[in-house]
N, C-alpha and C positions, 0 to 999 in steps of 0.2 A: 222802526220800533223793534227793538229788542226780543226776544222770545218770553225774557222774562217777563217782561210789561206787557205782552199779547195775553200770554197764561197766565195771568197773576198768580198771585199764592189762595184765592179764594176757586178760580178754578181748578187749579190743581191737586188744592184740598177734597173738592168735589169729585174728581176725577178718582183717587186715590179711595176715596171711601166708597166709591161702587164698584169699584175692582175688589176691593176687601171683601166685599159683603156677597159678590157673585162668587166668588172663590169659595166662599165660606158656604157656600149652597149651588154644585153646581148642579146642573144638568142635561142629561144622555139627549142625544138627536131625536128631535120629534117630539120632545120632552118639554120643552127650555117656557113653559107655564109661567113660572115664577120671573124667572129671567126678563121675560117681555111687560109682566107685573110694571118692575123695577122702571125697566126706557121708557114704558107709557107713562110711568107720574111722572119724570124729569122731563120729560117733552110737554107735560101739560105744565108741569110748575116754570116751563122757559117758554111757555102761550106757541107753542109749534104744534101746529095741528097735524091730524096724525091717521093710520090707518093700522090697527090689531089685528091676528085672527089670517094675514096672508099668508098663505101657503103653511096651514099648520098656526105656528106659533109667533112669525115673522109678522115684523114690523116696519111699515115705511111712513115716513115724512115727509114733509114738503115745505120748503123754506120760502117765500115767494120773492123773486127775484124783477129787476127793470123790464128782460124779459122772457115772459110768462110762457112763452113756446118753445124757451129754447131751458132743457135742462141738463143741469151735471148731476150724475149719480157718486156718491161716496157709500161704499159699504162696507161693515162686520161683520162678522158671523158669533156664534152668540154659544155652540154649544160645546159640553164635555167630554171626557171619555169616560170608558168603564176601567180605571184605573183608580187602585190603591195610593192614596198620597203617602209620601213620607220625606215631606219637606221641613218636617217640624215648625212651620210656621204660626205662627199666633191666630191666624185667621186661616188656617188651615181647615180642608173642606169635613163638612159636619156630616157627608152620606156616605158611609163605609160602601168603597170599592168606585167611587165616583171621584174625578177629579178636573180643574182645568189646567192639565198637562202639556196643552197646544198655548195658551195665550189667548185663548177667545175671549177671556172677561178682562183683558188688557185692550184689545182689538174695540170691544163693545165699551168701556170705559174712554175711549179715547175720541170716538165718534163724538159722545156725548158732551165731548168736552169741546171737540170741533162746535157742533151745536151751540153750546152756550155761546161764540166767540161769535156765530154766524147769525145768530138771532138779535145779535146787539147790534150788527150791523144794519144802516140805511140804508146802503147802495151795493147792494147786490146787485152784477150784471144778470144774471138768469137763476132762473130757480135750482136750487141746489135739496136733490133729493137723498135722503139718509136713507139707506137700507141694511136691514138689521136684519140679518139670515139665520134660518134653524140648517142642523143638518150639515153641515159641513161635513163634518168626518164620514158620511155615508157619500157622499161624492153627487150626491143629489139635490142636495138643499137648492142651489144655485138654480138647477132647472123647472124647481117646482116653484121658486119666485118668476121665472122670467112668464112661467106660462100662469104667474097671478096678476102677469101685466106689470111688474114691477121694471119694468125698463121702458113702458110707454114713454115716447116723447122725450125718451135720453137721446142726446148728443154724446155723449161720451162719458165714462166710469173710471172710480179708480179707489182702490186696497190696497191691502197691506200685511204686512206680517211681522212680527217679534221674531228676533234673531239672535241666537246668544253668538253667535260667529264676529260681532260688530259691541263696538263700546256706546253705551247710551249716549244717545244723543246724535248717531251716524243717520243716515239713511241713504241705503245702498238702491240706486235708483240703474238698471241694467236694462242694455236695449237687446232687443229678441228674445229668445228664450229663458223664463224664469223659473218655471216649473216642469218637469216630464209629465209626459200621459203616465197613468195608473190602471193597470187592467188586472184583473183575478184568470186565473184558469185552474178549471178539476179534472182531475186523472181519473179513473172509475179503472179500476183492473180486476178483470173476473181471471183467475186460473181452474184448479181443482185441487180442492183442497186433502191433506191425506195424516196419514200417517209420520211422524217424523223420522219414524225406523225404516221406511219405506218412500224414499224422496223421488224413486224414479218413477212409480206410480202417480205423481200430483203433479202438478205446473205448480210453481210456489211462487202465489205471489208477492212477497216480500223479497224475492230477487229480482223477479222481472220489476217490481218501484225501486227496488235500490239501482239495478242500472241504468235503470229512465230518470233517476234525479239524476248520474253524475253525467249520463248522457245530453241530459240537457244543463249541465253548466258548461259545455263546450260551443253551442250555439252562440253566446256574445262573444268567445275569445277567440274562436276560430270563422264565424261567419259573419261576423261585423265591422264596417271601418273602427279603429279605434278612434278613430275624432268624432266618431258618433258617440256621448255616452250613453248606456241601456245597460241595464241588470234585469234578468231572470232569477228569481226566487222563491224555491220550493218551501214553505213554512211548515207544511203541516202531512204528517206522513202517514198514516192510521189503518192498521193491519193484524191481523192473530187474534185468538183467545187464549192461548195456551202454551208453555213452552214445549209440548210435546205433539203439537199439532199444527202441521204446513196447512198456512193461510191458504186459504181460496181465492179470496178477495184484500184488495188492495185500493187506498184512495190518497188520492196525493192532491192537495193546495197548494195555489204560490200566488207571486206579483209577478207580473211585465211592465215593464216601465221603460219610456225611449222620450227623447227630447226631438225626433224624426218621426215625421208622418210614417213616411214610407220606409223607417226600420221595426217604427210601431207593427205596421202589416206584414214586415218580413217575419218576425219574431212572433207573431202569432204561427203562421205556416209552419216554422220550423218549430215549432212546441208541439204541435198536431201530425209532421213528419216524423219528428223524434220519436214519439208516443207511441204513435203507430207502427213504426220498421222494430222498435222494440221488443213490442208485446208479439209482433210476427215470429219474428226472431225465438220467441222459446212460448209460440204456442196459445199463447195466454187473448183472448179479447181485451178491448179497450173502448172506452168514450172519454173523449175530451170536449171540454163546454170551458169557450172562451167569454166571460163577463166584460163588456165593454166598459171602462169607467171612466175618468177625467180625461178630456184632449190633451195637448202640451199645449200650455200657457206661454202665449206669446207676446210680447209686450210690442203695440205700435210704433211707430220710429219718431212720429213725429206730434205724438201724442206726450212718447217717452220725455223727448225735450223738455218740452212745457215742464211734463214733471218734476225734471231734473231743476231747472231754473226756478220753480215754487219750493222746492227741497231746499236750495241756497238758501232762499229770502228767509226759509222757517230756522234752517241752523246756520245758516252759513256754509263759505265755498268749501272751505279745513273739514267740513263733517259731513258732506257728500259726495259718495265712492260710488263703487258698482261691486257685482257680485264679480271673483274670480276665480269660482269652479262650478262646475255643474252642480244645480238642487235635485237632487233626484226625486225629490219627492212631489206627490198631485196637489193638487188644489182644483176647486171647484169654481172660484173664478175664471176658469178657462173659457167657460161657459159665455159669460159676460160678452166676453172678446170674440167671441165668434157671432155674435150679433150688432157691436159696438166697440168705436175705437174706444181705447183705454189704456193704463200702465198699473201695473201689481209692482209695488215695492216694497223692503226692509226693513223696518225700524229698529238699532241696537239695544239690545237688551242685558248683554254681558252681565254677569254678576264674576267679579275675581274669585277664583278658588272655584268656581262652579261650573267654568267653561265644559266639562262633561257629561254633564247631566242636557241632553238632547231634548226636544221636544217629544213630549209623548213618553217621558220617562217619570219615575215616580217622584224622582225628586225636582223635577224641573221649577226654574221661576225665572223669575226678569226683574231687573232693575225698573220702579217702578218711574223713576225720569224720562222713559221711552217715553209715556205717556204723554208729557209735555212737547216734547219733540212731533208725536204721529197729530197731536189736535193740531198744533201750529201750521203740520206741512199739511193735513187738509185742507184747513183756512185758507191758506194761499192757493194753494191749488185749484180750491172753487171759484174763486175768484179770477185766476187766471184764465183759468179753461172756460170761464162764463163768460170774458171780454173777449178769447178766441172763437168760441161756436159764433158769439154777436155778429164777428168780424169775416165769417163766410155766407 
C-alpha cells in the first residue's frame, strides 16, 4: 500500500487542520490547556479511550491490541515557546510573544493522524499507547509522565522530530547517539566593588567574568578528544550599574552539552575548576551550581533496526537516511530510553529558501507533507514492534 493510500487525502486534511489551528494558539510548558482540549475531542471522535490531566496537561491513550500485555509507546510533545513569530503565515500564532518554533503542533498533528490509521485497524499485535507530553522545552515534561506511570507495561517507545536539515518525506533513522545531554551552570562572582577612578582599590568583577567566559571556551578545544562533540556556552553575562562604577558582583549562565557520559562529567569539573582558579587568581569569591538536564539520547541498536525497516515500508528505501553530523541539541526523550528500549528519529521538513530559519527561531516552519510521512512511519512501526515484543 502506498503512503498515499495509507494517508489518504481525508487524513491528511485532518492532520493539516490541527496543526493550523494548534499553531494559531500555541502554548508555554505547563500550559498546553487548550492543546489537550483539541487531542481529547479527536480521540473521542476516533472512539480511542483515553486518560487527561497526566502529569499536568498530558495525555495518554490506549489502542487495544491481540495483545493486551504487551505494549508499544508512540509519543509527542505538545508544547510552545516564549517566542515572537514572524513567519507571516496565514494561521500564524494569535498569543503575542508565543510560538510553535520547535514543531510540537506538527509532532502532536502527526500522532493523531498515526491514530486515526491505527483505530481502523483489526489486528493490532499489541496495544499501542499514544503519549502526548507537556513540557518539553523545560527538559522535564518526559519525567513527570514516566512517574504518572505513562510507561506502565511498555515494551518499547518511539518519537520523533521535524528537521529542516532533510527534504519532506525523508526520515533519518540513526543508530546511537541522536541527541547530546543539556545542562545549565551559574557563575555567582562576588569581588568589591569601587570607584572607577580608583580600580586598584576593588576586585572588578566584570574582568574576573570576562576571563572566566574566555577561560572557559578553552575546556572543549584543548581538554576534549575532538571525536567527542560537546560545546560549552556562556549565554548570559549580567554585571554593573553604572559606567563609572567597578561592579562588585558578577553572574554568568551558560549550556554544557556532550554526546559522552563521561565527557558530560569531565566538563562539569572543569567549569567548576575553571571558575574557581579564576576568581583565585585576582581575589574575587565564586559559586558555581551545575543544573543537571536531559541525558544523551541514545537510540537502541536493535530497536533502531526495526525502526529503520518500518521507515522503508512508510516511505520507501530512496527516503531513508541517517543523521551525518552531530545534534547538539537535548531532548527529553532521553528519559524514555533510559527505562525502555526504543528509537528517536527525523522527519524532513525542509521548506526551499528556508533552509535557515533553525528551530526555535522566529521564523521557523516545515513543509507540512512531513506530516504524512511521520503518521505512516508510526503506523508501521506499531505494528512492527507489536509482532516483535509478541515474538519474545
Amino acid at each position: 500500500m502506498s503512503i498515499a493510500e495509507l494517508v489518504n487525502a481525508d487524513v491528511f486534511a485532518d492532520m493539516v487542520a490541527m496543526r493550523r489551528d494548534l499553531h494559531r494558539h500555541p502554548e508555554l510548558s505547563w500550559q498546553e490547556e487548550r492543546t489537550a482540549g483539541k487531542i481529547c475531542a479527536r480521540l473521542e471522535a476516533l472512539g480511542i479511550p483515553f486518560r487527561c490531566g497526566v502529569a499536568g496537561f498530558g495525555v495518554v491513550a490506549d489502542i487495544p491490541g491481540r495483545n493486551r500485555g504487551r505494549v508499544i509507546a508512540l509519543r509527542a510533545d505538545m508544547d510552545a515557546l516564549p517566542v515572537k513569530e514572524e513567519t507571516e503565515l496565514p494561521f500564524s500564532s494569535s498569543v503575542d510573544g508565543v510560538m510553535h518554533a520547535c514543531g510540537h503542533d506538527g509532532h502532536t498533528s502527526m500522532l493523531l493522524g498515526a491514530a486515526a490509521l491505527l483505530a481502523q485497524d483489526d489486528d493490532l499485535p499489541a496495544t499501542v499507547r499514544l503519549i502526548f507530553q507537556p513540557a518539553e522545552e523545560t527538559g522535564r515534561g518526559a519525567r513527570a509522565m514516566i512517574e504518572a506511570h505513562a510507561l506502565d507495561d511498555v515494551a518499547m517507545i518511539f518519537g520523533g522530530h521535524l528537521d529542516r536539515h532533510y527534504a519532506p518525506g525523508m526520515i533519518a533513522v540513526t543508530d546511537g547517539v541522536v541527541n547530546a545531554s543539556s545542562d545549565k551552570f551559574s557563575i555567582e562572582i562576588t569581588g568589591q566593588g569601587g570607584h572607577a577612578a580608583r580600580p586598584h582599590e576593588s576586585v572588578d568583577a566584570v574582568v574576573v567574568g570576562s576571563l572566566m567566559v574566555m577561560a572557559i571556551q578553552t575546556i572543549v578545544s584543548r581538554e576534549v578528544n575532538p571525536s567527542h562533540p560537546s560545546v560549552i556556552s556562556v549565554g548570559r553575562f549580567d554585571a554593573g550599574t553604572a559606567s563609572n562604577v567597578i561592579a562588585g558582583g558578577a553572574r554568568l549562565e551558560g549550556s554544557i552539552r556532550a554526546q559522552d557520559a563521561r565527557v558530560r562529567e569531565h566538563l562539569h569539573t572543569a567549569v567548576r575548576r575553571v571558575a574557581e582558579s579564576v576568581a583565585k587568581l585576582h581575589g574575587a569569591a565564586v559559586h558555581v551550581d551545575i543544573d543537571f538536564g536531559t541525558p544523551v539520547l541514545t537510540n537502541h541498536p536493535e530497536v533502531t533496526e526495526l525502526a529503520r525497516r518500518a521507515a522503508r515500508q512508510a516511505v520507501g528505501d530512496e527516503h531513508v537516511c541517517a543523521m551525518t553530523t552531530a545534534n547538539m541539541g537535548g531532548e527529553d526523550f532521553s528519559y524514555y530510553l533510559e527505562e525502555v528500549p526504543g528509537c528517536y528519529v527525523r522527519f524532513g521538513g525542509q521548506i526551499p529558501g528556508k533552509e535557515n530559519f533553525p528551530a526555535h527561531s522566529s521564523k521557523f516552519d516545515f513543509d507540512e507533507a512531513a506530516l504524512r510521512a511521520g503518521a505512516a512511519y508510526y503506523y508501521h512501526i506499531a505494528k512492527a514492534a507489536g509482532e516483535e515484543a509478541n515474538a519474545k
